[in-house]
C-alpha positions in Angstrom: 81.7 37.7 -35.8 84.7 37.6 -33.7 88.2 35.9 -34.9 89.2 32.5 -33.6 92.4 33.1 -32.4 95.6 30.9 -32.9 95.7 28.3 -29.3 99.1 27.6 -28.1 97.4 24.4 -25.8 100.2 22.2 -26.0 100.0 18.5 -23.9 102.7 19.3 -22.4 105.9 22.1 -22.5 107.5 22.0 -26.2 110.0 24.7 -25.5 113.3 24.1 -24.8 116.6 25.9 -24.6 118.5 23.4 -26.3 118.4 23.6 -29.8 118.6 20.7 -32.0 121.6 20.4 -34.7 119.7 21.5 -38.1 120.7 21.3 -41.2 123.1 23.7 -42.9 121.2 26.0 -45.6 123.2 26.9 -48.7 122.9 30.2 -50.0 120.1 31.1 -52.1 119.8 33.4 -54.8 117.9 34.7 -58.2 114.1 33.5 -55.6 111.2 34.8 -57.0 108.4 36.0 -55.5 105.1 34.8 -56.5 102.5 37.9 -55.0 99.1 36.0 -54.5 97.0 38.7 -53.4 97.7 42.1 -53.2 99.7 45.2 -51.3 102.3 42.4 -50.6 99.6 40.8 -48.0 100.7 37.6 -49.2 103.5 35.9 -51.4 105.1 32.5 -51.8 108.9 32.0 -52.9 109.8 28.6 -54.6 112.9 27.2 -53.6 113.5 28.8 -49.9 115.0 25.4 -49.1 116.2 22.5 -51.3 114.3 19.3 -51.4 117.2 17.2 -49.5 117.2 20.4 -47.1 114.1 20.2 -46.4 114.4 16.2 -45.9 117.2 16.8 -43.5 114.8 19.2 -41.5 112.4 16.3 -41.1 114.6 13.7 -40.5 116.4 16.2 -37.3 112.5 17.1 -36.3 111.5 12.9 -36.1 114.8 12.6 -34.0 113.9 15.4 -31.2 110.2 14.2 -31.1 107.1 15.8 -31.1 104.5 16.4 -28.8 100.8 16.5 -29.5 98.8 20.2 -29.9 95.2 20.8 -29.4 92.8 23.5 -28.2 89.7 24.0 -26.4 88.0 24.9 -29.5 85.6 27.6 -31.0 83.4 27.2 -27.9 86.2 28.5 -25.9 86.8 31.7 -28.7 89.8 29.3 -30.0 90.4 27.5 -33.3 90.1 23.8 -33.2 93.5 22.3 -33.9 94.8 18.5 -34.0 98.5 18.4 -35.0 102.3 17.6 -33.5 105.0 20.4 -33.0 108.4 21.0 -31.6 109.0 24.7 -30.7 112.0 26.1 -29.5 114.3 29.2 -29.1 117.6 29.2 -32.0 119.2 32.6 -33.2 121.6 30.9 -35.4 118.9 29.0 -37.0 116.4 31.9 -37.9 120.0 34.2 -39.1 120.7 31.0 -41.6 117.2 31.3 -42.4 117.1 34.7 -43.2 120.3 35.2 -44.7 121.0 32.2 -46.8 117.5 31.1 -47.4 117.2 34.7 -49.2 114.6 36.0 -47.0 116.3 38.7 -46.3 116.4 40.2 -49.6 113.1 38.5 -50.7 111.6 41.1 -47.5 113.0 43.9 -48.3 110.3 45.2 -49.7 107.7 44.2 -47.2 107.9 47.7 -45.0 105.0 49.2 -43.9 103.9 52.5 -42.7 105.6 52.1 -38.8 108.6 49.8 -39.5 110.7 47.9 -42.3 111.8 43.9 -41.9 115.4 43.3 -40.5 114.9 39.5 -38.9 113.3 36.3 -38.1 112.2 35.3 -35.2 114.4 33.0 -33.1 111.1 31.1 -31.4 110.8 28.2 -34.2 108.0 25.9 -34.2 107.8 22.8 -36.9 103.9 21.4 -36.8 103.3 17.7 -38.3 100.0 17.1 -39.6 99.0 13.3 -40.0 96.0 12.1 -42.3 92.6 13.4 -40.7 94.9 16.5 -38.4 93.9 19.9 -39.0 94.3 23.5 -38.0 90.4 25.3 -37.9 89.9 28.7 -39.2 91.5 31.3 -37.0 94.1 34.4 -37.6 97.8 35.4 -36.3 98.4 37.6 -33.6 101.5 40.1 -33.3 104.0 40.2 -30.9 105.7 43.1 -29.3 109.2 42.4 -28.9 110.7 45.1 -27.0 112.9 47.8 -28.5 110.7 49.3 -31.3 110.4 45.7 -32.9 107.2 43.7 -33.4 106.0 40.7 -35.7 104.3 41.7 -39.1 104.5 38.5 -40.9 103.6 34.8 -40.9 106.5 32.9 -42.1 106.0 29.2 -42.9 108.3 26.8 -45.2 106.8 23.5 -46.1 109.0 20.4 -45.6 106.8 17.9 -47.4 104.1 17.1 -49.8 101.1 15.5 -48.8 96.9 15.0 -49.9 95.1 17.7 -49.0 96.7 19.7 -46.0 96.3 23.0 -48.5 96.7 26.4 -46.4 93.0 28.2 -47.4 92.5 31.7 -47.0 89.8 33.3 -46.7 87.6 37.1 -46.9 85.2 39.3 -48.1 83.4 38.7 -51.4 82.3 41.9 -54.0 84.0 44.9 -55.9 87.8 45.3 -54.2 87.6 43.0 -51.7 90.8 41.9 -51.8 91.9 45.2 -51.1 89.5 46.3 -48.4 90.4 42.8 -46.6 94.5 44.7 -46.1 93.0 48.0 -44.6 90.8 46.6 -42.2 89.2 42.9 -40.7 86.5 41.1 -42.4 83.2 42.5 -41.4 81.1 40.6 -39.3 78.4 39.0 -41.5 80.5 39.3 -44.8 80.6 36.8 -47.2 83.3 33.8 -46.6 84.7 33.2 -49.7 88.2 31.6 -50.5 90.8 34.0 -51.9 93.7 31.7 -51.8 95.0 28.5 -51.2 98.7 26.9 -51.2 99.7 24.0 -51.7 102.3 22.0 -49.4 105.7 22.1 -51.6 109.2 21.1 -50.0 110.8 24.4 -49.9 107.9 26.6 -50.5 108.4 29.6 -48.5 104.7 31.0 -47.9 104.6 34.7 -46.2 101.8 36.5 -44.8 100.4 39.1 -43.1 99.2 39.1 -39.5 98.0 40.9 -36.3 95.0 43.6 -37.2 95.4 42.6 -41.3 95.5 38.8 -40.6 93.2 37.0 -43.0 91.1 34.1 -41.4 93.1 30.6 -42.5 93.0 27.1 -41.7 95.5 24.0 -42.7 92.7 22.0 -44.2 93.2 18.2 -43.3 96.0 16.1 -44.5 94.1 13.1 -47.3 97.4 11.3 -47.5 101.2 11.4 -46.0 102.6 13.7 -43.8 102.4 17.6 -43.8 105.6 19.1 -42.3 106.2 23.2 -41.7 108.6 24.9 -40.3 107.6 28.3 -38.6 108.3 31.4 -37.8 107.9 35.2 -37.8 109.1 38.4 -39.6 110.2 40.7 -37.1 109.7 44.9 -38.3 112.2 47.6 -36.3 110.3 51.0 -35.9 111.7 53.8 -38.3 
């Protein structure tokens, strides 16, 4: 059974050069993480962002506009998908992030065999989901970066509370499942059963794995209100 793969069909170009003034993050510390599943495959951190930070993200995000994203579908060997985003390219932003929005020291020890953690991604996306938008089941590619440095982790801070609009994981059923899913994909023809689920928090910082250990996930569809999440990557330098 093959993967549907994240789309990046937008209606038209969301990346810009100019990045929009966001919010100042005060510095964090004392976050928790909360380990869902296990090998540190997936973990949420409370309190990433204030609530009135993460208000200010979605007031700044309303101001610059978004632009309507969709796919081709599972016909076309991609997810379906029906949400808004901005996406663009901010250094300072994704340093703040990591630095004073404790990710940095909540990563640390997130290292695996090839690499360790040392920063986010500068390409920031924030999706909005309205009621009935979704995001199909489909998994995370990495990215090579250039200089030893590659993507390992799915970053994602929820800006809002909403109905529904729960991000559902998915895997093998059976005896250690949950650790088989880490070492290898789901086989084809294994059981779909739900291994996790998160709900939309302001603040919630949800991290998980991706590329060749990516666990098929959707953004199931928003009931009520509006779903915002900021997004990025962790970014691993070669040992």
């Amino acid at each position: 059974m093959a993967h549907l793969q994240n789309p990046q069909r937008v209606a038209h170009s969301t990346c810009s050069n100019r990045a929009p003034k966001w919010p100042r993050i005060s510095q964090k510390s004392g976050l928790k993480a909360q380990h869902l599943l296990p090998d540190d495959c997936m973990v949420q951190v409370p309190g990433c962002l204030t609530q009135e930070e993460a208000a200010k993200f979605v007031t700044v995000a309303e101001s610059v506009g978004f632009q309507h994203s969709t796919s081709r579908g599972p016909a076309y060997g991609e997810a379906f998908r029906d949400n808004d985003r901005i996406q663009f390219q901010d250094q300072q932003l994704a340093d703040q992030l990591w630095q004073a929005a404790g990710l940095q020291q909540l990563c640390a020890g997130l290292g695996d065999e090839e690499g360790c953690p040392v920063r986010l991604n500068p390409n920031i996306r924030i999706y909005r989901y309205r009621p009935g938008q979704k995001f199909g089941k489909h998994i995370d590619e990495s990215n090579e970066l250039g200089c030893g440095q590659y993507t390992q982790y799915t970053l994602l801070i929820y800006l809002s509370t909403c109905g529904g609009g729960e991000t559902i994981f998915y895997g093998e059923s059976g005896p250690a499942a949950a650790h088989a899913l880490f070492c290898r994909p789901r086989r084809a023809g294994g059981r779909n059963c739900k291994l996790a689920a998160v709900t939309p928090q302001p603040g919630l910082a949800l991290l998980h794995r991706h590329g060749d250990e990516c666990m098929e996930h959707e953004a199931a569809a928003v009931t009520a209100g509006i779903k915002y999440v900021l997004r990025s990557d962790v970014v691993f330098q070669q040992c």
